[in-house]
C-alpha positions as CSV (number, residue, x, y, z in Angstrom):
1,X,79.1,32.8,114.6
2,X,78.5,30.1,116.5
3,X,75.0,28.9,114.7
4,X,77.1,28.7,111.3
5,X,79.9,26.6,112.5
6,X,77.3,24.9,113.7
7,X,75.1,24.6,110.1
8,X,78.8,24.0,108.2
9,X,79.8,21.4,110.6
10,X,76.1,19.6,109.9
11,X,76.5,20.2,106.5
12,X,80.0,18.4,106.1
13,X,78.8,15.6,108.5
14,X,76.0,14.9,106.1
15,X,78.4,15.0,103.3
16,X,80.8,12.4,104.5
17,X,77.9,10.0,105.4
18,X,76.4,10.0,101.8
19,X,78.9,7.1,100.7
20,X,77.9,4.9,103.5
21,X,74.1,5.6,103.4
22,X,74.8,4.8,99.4
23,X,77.1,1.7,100.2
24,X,74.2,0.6,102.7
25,X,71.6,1.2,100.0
26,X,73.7,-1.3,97.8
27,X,73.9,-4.0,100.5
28,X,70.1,-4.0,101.3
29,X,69.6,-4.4,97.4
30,X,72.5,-7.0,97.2
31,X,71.2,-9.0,99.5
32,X,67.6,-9.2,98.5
33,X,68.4,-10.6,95.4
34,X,70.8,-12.9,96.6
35,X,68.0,-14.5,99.0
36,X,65.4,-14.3,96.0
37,X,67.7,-16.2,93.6
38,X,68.7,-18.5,96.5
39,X,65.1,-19.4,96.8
40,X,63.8,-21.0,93.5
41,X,67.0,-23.9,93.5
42,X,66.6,-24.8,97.5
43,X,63.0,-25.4,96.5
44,X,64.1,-27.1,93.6
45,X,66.0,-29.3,96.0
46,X,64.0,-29.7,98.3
47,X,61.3,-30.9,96.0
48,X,63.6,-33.5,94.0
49,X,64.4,-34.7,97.7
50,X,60.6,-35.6,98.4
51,X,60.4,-37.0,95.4
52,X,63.2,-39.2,95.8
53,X,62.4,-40.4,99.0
54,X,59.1,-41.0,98.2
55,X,61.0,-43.6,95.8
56,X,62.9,-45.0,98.3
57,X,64.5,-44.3,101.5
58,X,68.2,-44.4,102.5
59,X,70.3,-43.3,105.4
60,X,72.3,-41.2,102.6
61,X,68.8,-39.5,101.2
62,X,67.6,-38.7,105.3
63,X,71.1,-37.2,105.5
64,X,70.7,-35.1,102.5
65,X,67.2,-33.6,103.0
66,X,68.1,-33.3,107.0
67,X,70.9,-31.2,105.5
68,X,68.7,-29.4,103.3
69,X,66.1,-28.7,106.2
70,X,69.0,-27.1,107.8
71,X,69.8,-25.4,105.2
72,X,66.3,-23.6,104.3
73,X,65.7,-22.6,108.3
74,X,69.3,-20.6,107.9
75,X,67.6,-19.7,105.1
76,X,64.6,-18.2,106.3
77,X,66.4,-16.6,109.5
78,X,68.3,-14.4,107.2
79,X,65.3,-13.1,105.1
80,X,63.6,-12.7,108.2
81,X,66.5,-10.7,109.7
82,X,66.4,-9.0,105.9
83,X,62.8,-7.6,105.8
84,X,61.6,-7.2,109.2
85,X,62.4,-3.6,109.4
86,X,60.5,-3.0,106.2
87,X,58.1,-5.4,106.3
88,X,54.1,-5.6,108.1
89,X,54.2,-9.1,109.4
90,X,50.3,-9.2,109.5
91,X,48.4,-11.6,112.7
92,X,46.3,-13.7,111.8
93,X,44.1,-16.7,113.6
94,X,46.1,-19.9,113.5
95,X,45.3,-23.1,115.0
96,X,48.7,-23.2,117.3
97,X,48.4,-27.1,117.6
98,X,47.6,-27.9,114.3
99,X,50.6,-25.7,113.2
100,X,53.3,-26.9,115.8
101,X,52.1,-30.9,115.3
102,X,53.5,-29.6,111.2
103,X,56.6,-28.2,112.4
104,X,57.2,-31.3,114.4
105,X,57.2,-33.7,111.4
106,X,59.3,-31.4,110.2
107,X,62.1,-32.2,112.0
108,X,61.0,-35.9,113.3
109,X,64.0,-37.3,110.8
110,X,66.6,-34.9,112.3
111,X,65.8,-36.2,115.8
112,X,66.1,-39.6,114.2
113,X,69.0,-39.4,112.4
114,X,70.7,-38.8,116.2
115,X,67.9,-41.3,117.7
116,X,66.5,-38.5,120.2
117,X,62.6,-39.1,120.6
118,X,60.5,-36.7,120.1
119,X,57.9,-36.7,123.0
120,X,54.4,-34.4,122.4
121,X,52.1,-33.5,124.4
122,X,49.5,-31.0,122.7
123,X,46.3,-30.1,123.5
124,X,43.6,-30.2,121.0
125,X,42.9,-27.0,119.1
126,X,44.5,-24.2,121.0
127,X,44.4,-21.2,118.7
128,X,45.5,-17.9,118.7
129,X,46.6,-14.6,116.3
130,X,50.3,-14.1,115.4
131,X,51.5,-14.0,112.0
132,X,52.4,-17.5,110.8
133,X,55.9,-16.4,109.5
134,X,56.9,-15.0,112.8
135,X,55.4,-18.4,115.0
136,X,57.2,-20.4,112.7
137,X,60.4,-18.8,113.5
138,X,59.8,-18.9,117.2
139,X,59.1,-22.9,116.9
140,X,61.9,-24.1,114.2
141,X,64.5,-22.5,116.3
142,X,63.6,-24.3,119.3
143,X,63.0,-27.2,118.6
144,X,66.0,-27.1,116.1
145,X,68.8,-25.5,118.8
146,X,66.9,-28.4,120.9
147,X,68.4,-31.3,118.2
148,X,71.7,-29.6,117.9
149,X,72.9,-29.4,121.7
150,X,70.7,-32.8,122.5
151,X,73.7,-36.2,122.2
152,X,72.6,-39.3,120.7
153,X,69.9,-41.1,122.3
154,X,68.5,-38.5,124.2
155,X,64.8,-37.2,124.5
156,X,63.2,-33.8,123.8
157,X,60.1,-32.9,125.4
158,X,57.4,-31.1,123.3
159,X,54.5,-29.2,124.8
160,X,51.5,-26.8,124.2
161,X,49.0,-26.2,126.7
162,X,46.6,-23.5,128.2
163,X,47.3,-22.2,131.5
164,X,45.4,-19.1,133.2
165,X,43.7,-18.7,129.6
166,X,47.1,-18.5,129.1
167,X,49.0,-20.2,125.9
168,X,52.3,-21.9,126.5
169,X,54.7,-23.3,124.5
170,X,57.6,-25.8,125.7
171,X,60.6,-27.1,124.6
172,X,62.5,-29.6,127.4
173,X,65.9,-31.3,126.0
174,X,68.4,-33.5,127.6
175,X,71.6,-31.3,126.4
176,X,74.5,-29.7,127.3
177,X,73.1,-26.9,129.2
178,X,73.6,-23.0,128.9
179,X,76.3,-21.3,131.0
180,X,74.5,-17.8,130.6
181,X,70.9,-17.6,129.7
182,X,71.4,-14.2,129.3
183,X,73.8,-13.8,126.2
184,X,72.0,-16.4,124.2
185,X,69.4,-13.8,122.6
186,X,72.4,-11.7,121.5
187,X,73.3,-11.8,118.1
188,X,75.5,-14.0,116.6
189,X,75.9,-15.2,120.4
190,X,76.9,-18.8,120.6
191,X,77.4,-21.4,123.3
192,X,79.3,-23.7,121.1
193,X,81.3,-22.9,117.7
194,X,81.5,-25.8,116.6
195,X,77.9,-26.6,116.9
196,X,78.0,-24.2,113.6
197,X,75.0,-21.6,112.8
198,X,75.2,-17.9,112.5
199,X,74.0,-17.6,115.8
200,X,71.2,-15.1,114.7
201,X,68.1,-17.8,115.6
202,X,67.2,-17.0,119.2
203,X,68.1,-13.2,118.9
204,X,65.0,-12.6,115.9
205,X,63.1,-15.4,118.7
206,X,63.5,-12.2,121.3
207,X,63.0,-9.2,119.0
208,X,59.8,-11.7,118.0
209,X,58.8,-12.3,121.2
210,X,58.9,-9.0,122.3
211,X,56.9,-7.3,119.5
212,X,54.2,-9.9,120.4
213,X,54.6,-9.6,123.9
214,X,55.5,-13.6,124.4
215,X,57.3,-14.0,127.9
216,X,60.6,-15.9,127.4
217,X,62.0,-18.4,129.7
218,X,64.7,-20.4,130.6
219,X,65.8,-23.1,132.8
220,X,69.1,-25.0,132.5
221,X,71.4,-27.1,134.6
222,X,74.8,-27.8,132.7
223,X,75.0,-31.4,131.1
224,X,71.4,-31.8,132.3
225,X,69.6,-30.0,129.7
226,X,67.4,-26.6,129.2
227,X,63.7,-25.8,129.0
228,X,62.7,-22.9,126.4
229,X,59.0,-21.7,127.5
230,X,56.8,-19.0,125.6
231,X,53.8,-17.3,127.4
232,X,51.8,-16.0,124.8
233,X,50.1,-13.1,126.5
């Protein structure tokens, strides 16, 4: 008697969870084409924007593509976030300096736009395997968190070096400081609303940094600034 409740009550359960599997189906699908058709016009934009600073340059065009740069690293968070459950981010050999020097320039005229200077010190050819998408995430949320909470006229510190055949990548700002280190890699966790994000960028950083066993630090005094270091192991 008891192994048939048992099967009914399994049965019924499976039963009442078909609308949200289906309803979660249509959500994964929803959202995949969203992000694909969202794609092809922020490169559309993106490229008009080169082109048009390549023309000339204006505080209004620096603002725009800094606002477009913000807007594609949102971007990419989310369809990160999207496939990595169901998709084989593949290592491969990248030259770590080369790469992060790239990512740098990326975001020199965000830094400029609140005149913080951008201080690097890289060392030469450090190279290592990790797949590019999931480096890139690790570095464009630093160093962009590191702009956000940085005031005007403030420095950020940049660095990649090898310690103990060791790899390690720094970030050292002038901000506001964390008041708990630990909620930070939580999702949707925020130290300041009105900063704006979705608050999603350090927690894929962790789930990142743990599937490629990178050791995360931090360091912060409040209105003093943090340091982010990654240990690649």
């Amino acid at each position: 008697m008891g192994a048939i409740i048992f099967f009914m009550t399994l049965f019924f359960v499976k039963i009442s969870l078909r609308p949200l599997e289906k309803a979660n189906r249509y959500l994964t699908v929803f959202f995949n084409d969203a992000m694909h058709e969202l794609k092809t016009p922020l490169g559309v934009m993106q490229l008009n924007l080169e082109f048009l600073r390549s023309k000339e340059e204006s505080k209004v065009l620096r603002r725009l593509y800094n606002s477009m740069q913000s807007m594609i690293l949102i971007y990419e968070d989310i369809e990160y976030h999207i496939k990595h459950t169901h998709v084989e981010y593949k290592a491969e050999h990248l030259n770590f300096s080369h790469f992060l020097q790239n990512r740098i320039e990326v975001f020199s005229d965000l830094a400029r736009i609140k005149n913080i200077d951008i201080e690097e010190d890289i060392t030469d050819n450090l190279s290592l395997d990790i797949n590019r998408i999931e480096l890139q995430r690790i570095i464009d949320n630093t160093i962009s968190n590191a702009i956000k909470y940085s005031p005007k006229k403030t420095k950020i510190v940049i660095k990649l070096y090898e310690e103990k055949n060791h790899i390690i990548f720094s970030v050292k700002d002038q901000g506001v400081g964390i008041k708990d280190t630990k909620k930070i890699f939580e999702r949707y966790a925020r130290e300041d609303v009105i900063q704006g994000g979705f608050g999603i960028g350090l927690s894929i950083v962790k789930h990142i940094c743990d599937k490629n066993s990178i050791e995360i630090s931090v360091e912060t005094q409040l209105s003093q600034g943090s340091l982010f270091s990654y240990k690649f192991l």
